[in-house]
C-alpha positions in Angstrom: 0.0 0.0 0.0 1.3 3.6 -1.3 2.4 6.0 1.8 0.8 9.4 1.5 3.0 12.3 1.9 2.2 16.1 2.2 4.6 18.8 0.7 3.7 22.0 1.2 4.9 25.2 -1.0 6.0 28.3 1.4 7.9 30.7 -0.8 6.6 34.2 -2.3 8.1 37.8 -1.9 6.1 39.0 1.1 5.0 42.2 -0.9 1.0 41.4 -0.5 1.2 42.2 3.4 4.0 45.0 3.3 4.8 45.8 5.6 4.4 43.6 7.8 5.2 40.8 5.6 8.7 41.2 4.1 11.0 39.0 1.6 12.1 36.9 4.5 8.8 37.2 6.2 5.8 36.4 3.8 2.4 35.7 4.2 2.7 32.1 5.5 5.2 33.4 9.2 3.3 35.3 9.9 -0.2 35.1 12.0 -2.1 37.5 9.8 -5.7 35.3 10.3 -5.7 33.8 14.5 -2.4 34.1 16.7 -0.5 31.0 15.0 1.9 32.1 11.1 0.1 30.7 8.7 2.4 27.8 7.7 2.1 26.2 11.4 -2.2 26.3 10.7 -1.5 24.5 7.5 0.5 22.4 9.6 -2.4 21.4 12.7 -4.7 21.2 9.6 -3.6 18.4 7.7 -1.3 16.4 11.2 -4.1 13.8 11.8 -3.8 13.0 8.1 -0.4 13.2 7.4 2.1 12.4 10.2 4.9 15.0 10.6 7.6 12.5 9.0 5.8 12.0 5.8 5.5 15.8 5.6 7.9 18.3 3.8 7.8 21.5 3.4 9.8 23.5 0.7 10.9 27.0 0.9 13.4 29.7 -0.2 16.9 29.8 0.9 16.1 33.6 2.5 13.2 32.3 4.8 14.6 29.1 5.6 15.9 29.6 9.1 12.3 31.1 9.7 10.4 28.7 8.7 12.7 26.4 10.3 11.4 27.7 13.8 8.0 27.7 12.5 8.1 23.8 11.7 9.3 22.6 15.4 8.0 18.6 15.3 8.9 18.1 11.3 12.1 16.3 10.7 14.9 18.8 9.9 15.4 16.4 6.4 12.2 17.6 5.5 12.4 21.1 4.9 14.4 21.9 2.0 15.2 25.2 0.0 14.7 25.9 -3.3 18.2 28.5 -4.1 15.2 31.0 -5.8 11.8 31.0 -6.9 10.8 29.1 -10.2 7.0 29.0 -9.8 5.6 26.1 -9.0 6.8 23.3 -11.7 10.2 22.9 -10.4 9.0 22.6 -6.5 6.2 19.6 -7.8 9.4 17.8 -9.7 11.3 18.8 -6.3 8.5 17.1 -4.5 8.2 13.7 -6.8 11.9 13.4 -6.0 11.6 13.7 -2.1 8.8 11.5 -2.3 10.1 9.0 -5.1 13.1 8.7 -2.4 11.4 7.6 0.2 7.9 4.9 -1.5 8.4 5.1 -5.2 4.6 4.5 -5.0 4.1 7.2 -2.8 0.7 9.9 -3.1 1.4 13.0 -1.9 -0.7 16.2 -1.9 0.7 19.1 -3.1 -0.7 22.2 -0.6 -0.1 26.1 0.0 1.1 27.2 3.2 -0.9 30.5 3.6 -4.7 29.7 3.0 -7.9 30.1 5.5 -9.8 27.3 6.2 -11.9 27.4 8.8 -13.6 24.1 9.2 -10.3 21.4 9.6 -12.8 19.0 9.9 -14.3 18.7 6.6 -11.1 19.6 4.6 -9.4 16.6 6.1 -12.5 14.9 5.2 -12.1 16.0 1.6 -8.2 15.1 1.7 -8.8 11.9 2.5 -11.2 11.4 -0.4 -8.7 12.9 -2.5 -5.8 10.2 -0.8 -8.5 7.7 -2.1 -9.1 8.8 -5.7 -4.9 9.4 -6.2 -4.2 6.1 -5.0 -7.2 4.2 -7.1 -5.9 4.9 -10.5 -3.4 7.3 -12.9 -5.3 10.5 -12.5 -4.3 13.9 -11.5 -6.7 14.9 -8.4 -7.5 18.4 -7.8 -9.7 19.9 -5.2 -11.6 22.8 -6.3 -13.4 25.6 -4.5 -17.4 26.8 -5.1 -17.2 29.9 -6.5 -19.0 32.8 -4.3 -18.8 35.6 -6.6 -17.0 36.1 -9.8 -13.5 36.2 -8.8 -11.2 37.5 -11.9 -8.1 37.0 -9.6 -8.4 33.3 -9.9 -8.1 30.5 -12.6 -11.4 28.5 -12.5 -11.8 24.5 -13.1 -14.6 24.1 -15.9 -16.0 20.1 -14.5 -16.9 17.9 -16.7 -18.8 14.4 -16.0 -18.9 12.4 -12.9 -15.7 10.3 -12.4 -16.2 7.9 -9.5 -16.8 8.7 -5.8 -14.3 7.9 -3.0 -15.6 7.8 0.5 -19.2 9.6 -0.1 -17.3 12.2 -1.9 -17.8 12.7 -5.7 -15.6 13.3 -8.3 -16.1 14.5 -11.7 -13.7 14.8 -14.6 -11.7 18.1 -15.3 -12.8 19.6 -18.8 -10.2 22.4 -19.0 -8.1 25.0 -16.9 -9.1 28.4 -17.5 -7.1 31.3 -17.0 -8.0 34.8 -14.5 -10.8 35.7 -16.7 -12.5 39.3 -17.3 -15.2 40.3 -15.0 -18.2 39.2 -17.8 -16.3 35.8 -18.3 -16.1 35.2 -14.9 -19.8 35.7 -14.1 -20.8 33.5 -16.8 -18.4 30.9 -14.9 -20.2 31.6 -11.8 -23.4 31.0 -13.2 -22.9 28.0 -15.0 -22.1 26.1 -12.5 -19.8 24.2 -14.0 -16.7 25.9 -13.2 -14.8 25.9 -9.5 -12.0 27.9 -8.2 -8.4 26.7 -8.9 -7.0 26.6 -5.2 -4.0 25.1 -6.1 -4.7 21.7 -4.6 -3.6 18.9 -6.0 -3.3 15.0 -5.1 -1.1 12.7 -6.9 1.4 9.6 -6.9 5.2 9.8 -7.8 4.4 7.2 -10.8 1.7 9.4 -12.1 3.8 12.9 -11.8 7.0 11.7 -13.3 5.0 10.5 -16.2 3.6 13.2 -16.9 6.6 15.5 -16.9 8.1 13.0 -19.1 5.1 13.7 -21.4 4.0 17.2 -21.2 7.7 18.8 -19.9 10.4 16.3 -20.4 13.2 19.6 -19.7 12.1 19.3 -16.6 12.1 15.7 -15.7 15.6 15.4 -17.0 16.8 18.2 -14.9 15.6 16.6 -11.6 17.5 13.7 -12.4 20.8 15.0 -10.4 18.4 15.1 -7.2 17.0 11.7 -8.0 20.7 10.5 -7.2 21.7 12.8 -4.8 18.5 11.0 -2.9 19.4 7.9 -3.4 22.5 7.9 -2.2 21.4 10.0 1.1 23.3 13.1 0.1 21.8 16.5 0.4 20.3 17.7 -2.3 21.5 21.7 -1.6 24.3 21.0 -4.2 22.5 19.8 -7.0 19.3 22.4 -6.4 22.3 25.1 -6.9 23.6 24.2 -10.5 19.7 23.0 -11.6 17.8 26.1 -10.7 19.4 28.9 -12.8 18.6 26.6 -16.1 14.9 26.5 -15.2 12.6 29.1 -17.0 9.7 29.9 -14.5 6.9 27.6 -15.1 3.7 26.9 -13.3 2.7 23.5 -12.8 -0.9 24.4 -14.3 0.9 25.3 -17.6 3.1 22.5 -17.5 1.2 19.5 -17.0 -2.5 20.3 -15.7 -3.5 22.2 -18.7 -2.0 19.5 -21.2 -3.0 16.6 -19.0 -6.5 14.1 -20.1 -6.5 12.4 -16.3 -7.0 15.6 -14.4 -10.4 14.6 -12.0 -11.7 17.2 -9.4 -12.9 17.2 -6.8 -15.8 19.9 -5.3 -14.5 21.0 -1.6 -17.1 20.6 1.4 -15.2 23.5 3.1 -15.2 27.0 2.9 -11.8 28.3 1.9 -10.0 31.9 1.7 -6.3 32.7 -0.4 -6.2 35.9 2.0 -4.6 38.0 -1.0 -4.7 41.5 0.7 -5.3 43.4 3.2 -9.0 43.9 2.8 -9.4 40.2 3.0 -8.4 40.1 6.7 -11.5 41.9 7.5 -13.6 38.9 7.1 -11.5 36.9 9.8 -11.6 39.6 12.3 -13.3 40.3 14.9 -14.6 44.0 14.3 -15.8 47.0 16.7 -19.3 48.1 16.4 -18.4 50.6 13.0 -17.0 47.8 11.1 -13.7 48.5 12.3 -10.6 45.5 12.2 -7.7 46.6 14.8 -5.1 44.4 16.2 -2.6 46.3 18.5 -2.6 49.6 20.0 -5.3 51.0 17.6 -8.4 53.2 17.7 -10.6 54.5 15.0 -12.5 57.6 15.8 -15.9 58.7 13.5 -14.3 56.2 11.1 -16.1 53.0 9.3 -14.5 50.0 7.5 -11.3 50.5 8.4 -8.2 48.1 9.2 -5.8 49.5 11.6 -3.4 46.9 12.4 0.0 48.3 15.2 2.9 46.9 16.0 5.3 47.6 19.4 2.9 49.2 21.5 3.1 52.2 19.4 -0.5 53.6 19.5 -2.0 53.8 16.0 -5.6 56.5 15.8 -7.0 57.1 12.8 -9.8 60.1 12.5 -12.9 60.9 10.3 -11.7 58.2 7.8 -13.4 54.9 6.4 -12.2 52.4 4.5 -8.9 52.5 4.4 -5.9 50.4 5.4 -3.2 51.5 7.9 -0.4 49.2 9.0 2.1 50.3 11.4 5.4 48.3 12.2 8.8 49.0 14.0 10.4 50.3 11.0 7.7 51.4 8.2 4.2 52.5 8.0 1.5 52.3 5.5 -1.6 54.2 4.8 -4.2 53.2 1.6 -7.7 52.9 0.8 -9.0 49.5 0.5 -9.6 50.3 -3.4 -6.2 50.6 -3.7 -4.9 47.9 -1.7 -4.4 45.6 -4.6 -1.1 48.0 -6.0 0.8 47.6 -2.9 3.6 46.7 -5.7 3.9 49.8 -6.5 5.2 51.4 -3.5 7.6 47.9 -3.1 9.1 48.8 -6.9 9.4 52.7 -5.4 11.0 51.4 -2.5 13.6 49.2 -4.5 14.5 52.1 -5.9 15.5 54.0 -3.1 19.3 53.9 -2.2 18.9 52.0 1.0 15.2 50.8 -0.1 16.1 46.7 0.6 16.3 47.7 4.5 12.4 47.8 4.1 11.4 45.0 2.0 
């Protein structure tokens, strides 16, 4: 019987949550939904489905040591550091080797570090349906989201016919991936029905990855081959992650295999789920004052609605006769912007890049 494995991605640039988050601080260290960084939720989340030894977790060499201490009970083998971003392609070929390495057969699910699920219950529910489906036959397994409104900052799934159901949950065969679609597009998604949110969730087996990069992306299962045998012979793969990474062109697993792929099956999640991509979505998974207000700190809002005022090192944060917008305080930078506008946060990062001594605040 195959293992099941989990490998969860915690890279990015941290510039979504500037300034609190920063390039060796993302999202996923940080508590920005409940008191625990995101990463160590992911982590409670999926434990009683995935002991701690059959789970990895694969980072960048800049927030390694962080999300070292984030990671406690996981074997130190199994976080590993990617020398640079690639996307997401070369961290699922990463993954099919660390998992090839230890049950050739192994399934492992593939899983972001920095998402909101509230109800643990019925997403481990759902994984283990997903577990099921990987391990019954050759297909690709993804778990997609209901839309609730249409989203054009997501890929949608567009479902096809039922597959097979796994536990009382039902699968149905993946049509097509669709990319972030215009706002019109996106509401005739919606209203279909037939189309679900891409959460980038997926469910595999070693076998069933390596063939199809071999198929849809053979570059890329050639250059994994030094890690492969840096695996096998118990070596570190540091070495060999070093001289493969600069040759790799950036390349999402969803344009790599998913889109090209005929044995992509998907299934519809039970749970309610949140990507958190800005600072207006922290609203929704706070507690607020009676005006609608989100503060965490020393803050206070004063003939103000809407606003989130988050405060750092007892510094006391007041915002006056304003609503709707976003202020974030922290020990060394401060930010101010209406919610509208929260969404161009990359603009001030590329001004502050600029800036002589700008990489002090990123």
């Amino acid at each position: 019987m195959p293992q099941h494995f989990a490998v969860i991605i915690a890279g990015g640039k941290g510039e979504r949550f500037w300034p609190q988050s920063r390039e060796r601080r993302p999202k996923h260290l940080l508590p920005i939904v409940g008191k625990k960084p995101m990463l160590a939720r992911t982590l409670d989340r999926i434990r009683p489905v995935v002991p701690a030894k059959n789970t990895f977790v694969i980072t960048s060499a800049a927030q390694e040591k962080a999300v070292r201490q984030v990671c406690p009970k996981l074997p130190g083998a199994n976080i590993i550091a990617e020398p640079f971003g690639r996307d997401t392609a070369p961290a699922v070929a990463l993954a099919a080797a660390l998992v090839g390495a230890r049950d050739p057969r192994g399934v492992f699910a593939m899983l972001p570090a920095d998402h909101v699920i509230p109800d643990a219950k019925a997403y481990r529910r759902d994984l283990r349906a997903a577990f099921a489906a990987a391990s019954a036959g050759p297909v690709m397994v993804t778990i997609g989201i209901k839309p609730t409104h249409p989203e054009t900052g997501f890929g949608y799934i567009h479902m096809g016919g039922a597959w097979r159901e796994f536990d009382g949950a039902k699968f149905a065969r993946v049509k097509q991936f669709k990319e972030k679609p215009a706002l019109d597009l996106a509401r005739h998604y919606v209203a279909s029905g037939e189309y679900a949110w891409n959460a980038g969730m997926f469910v595999w087996s070693v076998p069933v990855v390596q063939t199809a990069f071999e198929k849809h992306a053979p570059a890329y299962a050639a250059a994994f081959e030094p890690v492969r045998k840096a695996l096998a012979k118990r070596k570190p793969v540091g070495v060999a992650l070093k001289k493969i990474y600069p040759k790799l062109d950036r390349l999402s697993v969803d344009y790599a295999l998913l889109e090209k792929a005929d044995n992509v099956v998907v299934l519809p999640a039970s749970f309610k789920w949140d990507d958190v991509g800005s600072w207006p979505a922290v609203q929704g998974h706070c507690a607020l004052d009676a005006d609608g207000n989100a503060l965490r700190g020393d803050a206070l809002v004063v003939q103000g609605r809407g606003n989130i005022v988050f405060s750092e090192g007892g510094h006391l944060t007041a915002v006056l006769g304003l609503d709707d917008v976003v202020v974030v305080h922290t020990k060394d930078a401060t930010l101010v912007v209406p919610k509208s506008k929260a969404q161009e946060i990359k603009k001030v990062i590329a001004k502050i890049g600029a800036l002589k001594n700008g990489k002090k605040w990123l």
